[in-house]
N, C-alpha and C positions, 0 to 999 in steps of 0.2 A: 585755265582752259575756257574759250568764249565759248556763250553756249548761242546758238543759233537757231531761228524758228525757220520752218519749213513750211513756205506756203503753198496749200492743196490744193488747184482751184476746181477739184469735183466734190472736194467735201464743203467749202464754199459756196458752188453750186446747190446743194443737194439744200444747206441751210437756211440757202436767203428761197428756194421753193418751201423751204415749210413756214418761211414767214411770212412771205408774199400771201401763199395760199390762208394763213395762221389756223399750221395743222391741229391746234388742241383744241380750239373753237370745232371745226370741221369735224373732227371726232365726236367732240358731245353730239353735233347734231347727225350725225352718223347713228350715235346711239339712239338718239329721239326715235330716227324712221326705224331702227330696226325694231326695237319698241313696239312701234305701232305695228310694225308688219307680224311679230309672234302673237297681239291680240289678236289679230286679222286671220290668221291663219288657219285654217281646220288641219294643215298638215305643214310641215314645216320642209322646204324646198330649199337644202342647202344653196343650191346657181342661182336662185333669184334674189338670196340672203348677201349673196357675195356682188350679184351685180346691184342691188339697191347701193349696198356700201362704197362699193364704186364711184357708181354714178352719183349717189349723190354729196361725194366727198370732191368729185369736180364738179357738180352747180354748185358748192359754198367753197371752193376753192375759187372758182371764178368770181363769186360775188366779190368775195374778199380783196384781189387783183384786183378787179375793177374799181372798185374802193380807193384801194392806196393811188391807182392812178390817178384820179378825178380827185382825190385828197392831196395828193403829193406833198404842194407849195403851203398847205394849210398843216400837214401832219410834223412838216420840218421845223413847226413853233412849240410843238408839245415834245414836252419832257416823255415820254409813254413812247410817244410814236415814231420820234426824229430819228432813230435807228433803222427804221423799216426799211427794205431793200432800194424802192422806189425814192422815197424821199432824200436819204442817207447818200444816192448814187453809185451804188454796189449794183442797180440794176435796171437799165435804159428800161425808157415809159414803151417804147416798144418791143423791148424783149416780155415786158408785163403783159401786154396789150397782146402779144402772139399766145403766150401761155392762158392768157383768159380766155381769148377767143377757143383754142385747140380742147381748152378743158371742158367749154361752154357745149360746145359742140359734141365730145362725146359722152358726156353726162347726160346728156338727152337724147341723144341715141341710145344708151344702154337702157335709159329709164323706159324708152317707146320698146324697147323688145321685152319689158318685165308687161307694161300694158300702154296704151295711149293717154289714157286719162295721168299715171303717173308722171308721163313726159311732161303731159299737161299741167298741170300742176306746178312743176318743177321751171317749168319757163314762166309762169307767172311769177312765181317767186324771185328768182333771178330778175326780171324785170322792176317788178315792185321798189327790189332793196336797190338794186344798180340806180336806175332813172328818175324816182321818184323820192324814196328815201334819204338818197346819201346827198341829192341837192338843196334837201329842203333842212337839211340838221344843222344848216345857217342860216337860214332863214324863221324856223318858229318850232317853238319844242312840241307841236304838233306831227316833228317829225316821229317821236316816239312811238303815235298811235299809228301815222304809216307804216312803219320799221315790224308794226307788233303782226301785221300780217304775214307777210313771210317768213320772220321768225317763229308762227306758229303753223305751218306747214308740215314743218319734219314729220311731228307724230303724226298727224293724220296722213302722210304719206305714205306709211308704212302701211297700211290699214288700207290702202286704195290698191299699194303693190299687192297685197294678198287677195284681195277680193275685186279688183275691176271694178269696184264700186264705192261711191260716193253718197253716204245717209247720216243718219243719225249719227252711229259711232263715229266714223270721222272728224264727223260736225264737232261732238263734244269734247274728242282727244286735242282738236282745234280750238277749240274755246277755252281749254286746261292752259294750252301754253299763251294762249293768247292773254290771258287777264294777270299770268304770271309774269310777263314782260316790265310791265309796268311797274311795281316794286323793285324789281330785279336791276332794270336799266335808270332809273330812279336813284336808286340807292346806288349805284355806281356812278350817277351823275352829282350827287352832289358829292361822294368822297372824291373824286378827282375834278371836282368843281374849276379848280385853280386855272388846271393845267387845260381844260376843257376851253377855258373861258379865251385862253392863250392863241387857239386856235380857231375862235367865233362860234365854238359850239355850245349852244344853251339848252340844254337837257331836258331841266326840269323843267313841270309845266308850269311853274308861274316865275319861269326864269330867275329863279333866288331859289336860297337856302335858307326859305321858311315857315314857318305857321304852315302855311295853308297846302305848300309842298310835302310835309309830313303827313297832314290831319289828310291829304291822298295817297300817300305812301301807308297809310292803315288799312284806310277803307278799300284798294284793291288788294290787299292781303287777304281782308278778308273776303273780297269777293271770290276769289283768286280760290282758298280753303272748299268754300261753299260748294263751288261751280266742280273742284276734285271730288266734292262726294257724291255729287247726282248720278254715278253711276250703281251705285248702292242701292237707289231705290227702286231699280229692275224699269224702267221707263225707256232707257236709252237703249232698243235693241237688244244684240249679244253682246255689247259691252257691257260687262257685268262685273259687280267686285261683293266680294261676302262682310256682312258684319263686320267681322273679325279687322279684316283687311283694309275695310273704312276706320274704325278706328287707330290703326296704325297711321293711315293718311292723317286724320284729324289734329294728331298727337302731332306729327312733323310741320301739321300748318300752325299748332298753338304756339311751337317753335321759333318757327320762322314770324309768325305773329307777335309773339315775345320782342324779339328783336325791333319789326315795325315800330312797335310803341317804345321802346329803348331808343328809340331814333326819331320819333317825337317828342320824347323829356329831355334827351340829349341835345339836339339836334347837332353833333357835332360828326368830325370826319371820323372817329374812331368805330361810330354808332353804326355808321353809312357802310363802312367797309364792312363788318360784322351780319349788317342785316344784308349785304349780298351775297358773301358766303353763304350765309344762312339759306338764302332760294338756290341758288343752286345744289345743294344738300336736298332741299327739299324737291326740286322738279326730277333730281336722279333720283331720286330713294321713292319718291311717288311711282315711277314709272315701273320700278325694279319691283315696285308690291301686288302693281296691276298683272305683270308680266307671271308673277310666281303664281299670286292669287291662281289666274288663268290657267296653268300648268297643273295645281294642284288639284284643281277640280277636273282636270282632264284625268289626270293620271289615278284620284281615286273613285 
């Protein structure tokens, strides 16, 4: 008996939109803002929980689209990317280019009805990674430190959705993910070094995989730890974390620190791959300790 595949073209559909947009990315940061919006929060507002998630799961579904467009003919060199809808041809630059625009647009619409300054926020960002960002990550690994700004938006977004307001706390939920970037995208630059390189993007900031790539890959680690725990020491507002609660962060950055330096004795791809798992473990489970800490001193 032949056996025969049946092709779906809504389940098709439905897949090359979660690569296009690439739903898991979009979710972490999803999570980031919601994150910041239960610190932010004196009361917790299930519709403006559900429209943050929304909205801003289409600004980083847009970015992403706009990405693979403006990457296409560069993405189709890497091994990682050559599948992507755009590049691949499973999906015209302007059915991308409708879908970015349509998502663009009502991500910030939702975001203006939770407040203005969120919208706000959220079109820089968008802007930032689309225009400035994603042209310059061929041209000088100083794209990283552009990239690092809208990628440290999420959380302080959150924080802006609950409160219409923009200070300290923000500031510093902002500064958590922002020095965390750099390890993070780092260590992910030099384990897929190869495949990077394929497509003219150069990551790291001294364009190699060495010495002095690493001996930075430490030292914002540790800035990175440090900068998690100022909120410990009751300075920053009502962003507040107990004792207890910092050292549970400190323990996840000696961790994730561990690995840094394993990735400076090593310097090898196995090291690199390890110590970004690593920050990602670390940037969820920091957020997850702020969140609870928060609750628990609500609730006792």
């Amino acid at each position: 008996m032949e056996n025969t595949q049946v092709h779906n073209p809504s389940v098709s559909l439905v897949s090359d939109l979660k690569e296009v947009t690439k739903m898991r990315l979009a979710l972490s940061v999803v999570f980031s803002s919601v994150a910041g919006y239960f610190l932010g929060a004196e009361s917790i507002d299930l519709l403006t929980v559900i429209m943050l998630s929304i909205g801003g799961y289409c600004l980083v579904g847009a970015s992403n689209a706009y990405n693979q467009i403006l990457e296409k003919d560069l993405d189709v060199l890497m091994k990682r990317t050559s599948n992507r809808p755009v590049p691949s041809g499973r999906m015209s630059v302007n059915t991308a280019f409708v879908i970015a625009s349509a998502l663009t647009v009502t991500g910030l619409v939702i975001l203006y009805l939770i407040n203005p300054r969120t919208a706000m926020f959220g079109a820089i960002s968008i802007f930032l990674y689309v225009c400035i960002y994603t042209p310059l990550k061929t041209k000088t690994p100083l794209s990283v430190f552009v990239g690092a700004f809208p990628g440290a938006i999420p959380f302080m977004l959150g924080w802006v959705a609950a409160t219409g307001k923009f200070g300290i706390e923000p500031g510093t939920l902002f500064m958590i993910q922002f020095f965390w970037q750099f390890p993070h995208f780092w260590a992910l630059g030099w384990w897929l070094y190869d495949d990077y390189a394929k497509g003219g993007f150069y990551m790291l900031p001294t364009g190699k995989r060495d010495k002095g790539t690493a001996v930075q890959i430490v030292l914002y680690t540790i800035w990175t730890v440090i900068v998690s725990l100022i909120p410990v020491t009751g300075m920053t507002g009502a962003l507040y974390i107990t004792p207890f609660s910092a050292v549970l962060v400190l323990m996840l950055g000696l961790g994730m620190l561990y690995y840094a330096v394993q990735l400076y004795r090593n310097r090898d791809e196995r090291s690199a791959k390890k110590l970004m798992f690593a920050s990602v473990s670390y940037i969820t489970l920091l957020q997850i300790i702020y969140v609870l800490d928060k609750l628990i001193r609500v609730w006792i």
